[in-house]
N, C-alpha and C positions, 0 to 999 in steps of 0.2 A: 169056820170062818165067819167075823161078822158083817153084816150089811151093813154097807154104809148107806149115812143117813142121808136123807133130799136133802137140799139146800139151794138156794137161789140167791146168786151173788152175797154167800158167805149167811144166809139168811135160815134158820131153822126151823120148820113150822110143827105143831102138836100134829095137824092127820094133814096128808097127802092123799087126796080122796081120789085124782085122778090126772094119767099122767098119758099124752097120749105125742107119738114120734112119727113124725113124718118125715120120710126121705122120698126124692124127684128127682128123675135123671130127665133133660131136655132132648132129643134127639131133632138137629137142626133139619128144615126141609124147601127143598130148592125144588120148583116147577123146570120139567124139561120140555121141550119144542113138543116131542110125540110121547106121552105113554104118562104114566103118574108122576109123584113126586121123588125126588130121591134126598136120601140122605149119606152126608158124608162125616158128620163130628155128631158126636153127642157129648152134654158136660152135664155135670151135677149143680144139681142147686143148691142153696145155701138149707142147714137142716134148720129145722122149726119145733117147737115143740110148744105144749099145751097144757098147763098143771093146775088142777083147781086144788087149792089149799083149802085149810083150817087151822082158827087160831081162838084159842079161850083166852076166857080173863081170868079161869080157874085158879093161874098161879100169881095173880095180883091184879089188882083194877086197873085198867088202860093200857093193859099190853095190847090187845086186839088193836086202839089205837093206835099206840107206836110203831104197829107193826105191819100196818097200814100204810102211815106216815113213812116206815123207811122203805116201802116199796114206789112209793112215789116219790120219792126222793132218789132212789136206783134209775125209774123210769125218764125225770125230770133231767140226769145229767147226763144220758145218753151215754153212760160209761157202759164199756164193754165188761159183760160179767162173766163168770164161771158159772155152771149150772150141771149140779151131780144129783143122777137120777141111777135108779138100780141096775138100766142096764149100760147105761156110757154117760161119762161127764163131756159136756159141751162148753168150748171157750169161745170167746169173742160174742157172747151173745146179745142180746137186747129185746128189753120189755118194749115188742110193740102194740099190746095193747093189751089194759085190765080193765077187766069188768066186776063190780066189789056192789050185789046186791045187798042193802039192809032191810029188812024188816024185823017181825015181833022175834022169828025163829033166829036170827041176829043181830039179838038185841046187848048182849054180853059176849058177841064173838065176831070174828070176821072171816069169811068166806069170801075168797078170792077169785075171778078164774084169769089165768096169765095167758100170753101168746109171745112168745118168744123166735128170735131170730140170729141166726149166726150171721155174724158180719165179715165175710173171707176181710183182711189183710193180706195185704202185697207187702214183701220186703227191699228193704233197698241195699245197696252197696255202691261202696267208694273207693274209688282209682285214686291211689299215688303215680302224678305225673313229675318225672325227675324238671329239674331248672334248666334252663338254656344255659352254655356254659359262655357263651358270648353275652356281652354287655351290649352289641350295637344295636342300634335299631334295625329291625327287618325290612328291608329296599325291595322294590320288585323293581327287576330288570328292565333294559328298553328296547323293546321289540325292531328287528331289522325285516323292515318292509321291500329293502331291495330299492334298485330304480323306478324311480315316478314318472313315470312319463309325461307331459302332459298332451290334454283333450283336445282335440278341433273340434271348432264350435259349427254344427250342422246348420249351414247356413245356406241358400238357395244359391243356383250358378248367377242367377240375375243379379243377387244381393252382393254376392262376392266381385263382381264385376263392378258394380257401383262401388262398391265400398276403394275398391285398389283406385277407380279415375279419382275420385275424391280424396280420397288420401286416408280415409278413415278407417277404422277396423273394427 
């Protein structure tokens, strides 16, 4: 059977010098009144992964730069990429960060190192809701409160008294 080869967002490179896979599980933790912390969920985190490449000009002048350029340009549109390594291919991923030292010893090559991260997606879905089979408009009804009584007005025996000689209320 043969290996397949690394690749980073469709991308080829001469040596894959170093590839390194990290997986995290979170386990949440809640303070109780008396005694330690507990936990009740654990979730995973998003994997990550870490690939220092290499790239000659061996098989034309300025591939090292193109290949460069298309890794900054992968980085630059924050597209989610595919990334296949020997032991699992990783989707949704993204260059969160490359470090590309140059000197004398790459001076006709590029050496890379990447840090990658998978981005979960959430999916969605869509309800068919059938039509009203009526055309009217929707009315809300009119509430029956029943007999109203009305209030007497708490008024003092003195006040009431005056009011009835006077005649006023």
């Amino acid at each position: 059977m043969a290996q397949q080869k690394i690749s980073i967002g469709g991308l080829v490179f001469d040596a894959v010098l170093r590839t390194n896979h990290e997986s995290k599980i979170t386990a949440t933790s809640h303070p109780i009144e008396n005694g330690a912390n507990i936990t009740d969920h654990a979730f995973i985190e998003p994997a990550e992964i870490s690939i220092d490449i290499g790239m000659t000009d061996c098989n034309g002048v300025g591939v090292s730069d193109k290949m460069f350029k298309s890794l900054q340009s992968l980085q630059k549109s924050r597209q989610r990429i595919t990334v296949v390594t020997r032991f699992k291919t990783y989707y949704n991923m993204l260059i969160m960060s490359m470090s590309v030292p140059d000197d004398y010893i790459t001076q006709n090559a590029l050496k890379a190192m990447l840090m990658l991260r998978e981005i979960p997606v959430v999916g969605t879905a869509t309800v068919a809701v059938a039509e009203r089979e009526s055309s009217q408009e929707q009315k809300s009804d009119s509430t029956n409160n029943g007999v109203v009584q009305p209030t007497q007005n708490n008024q003092s025996a003195l006040r009431q008294a005056f009011n009835m000689m006077t005649g006023t209320e």
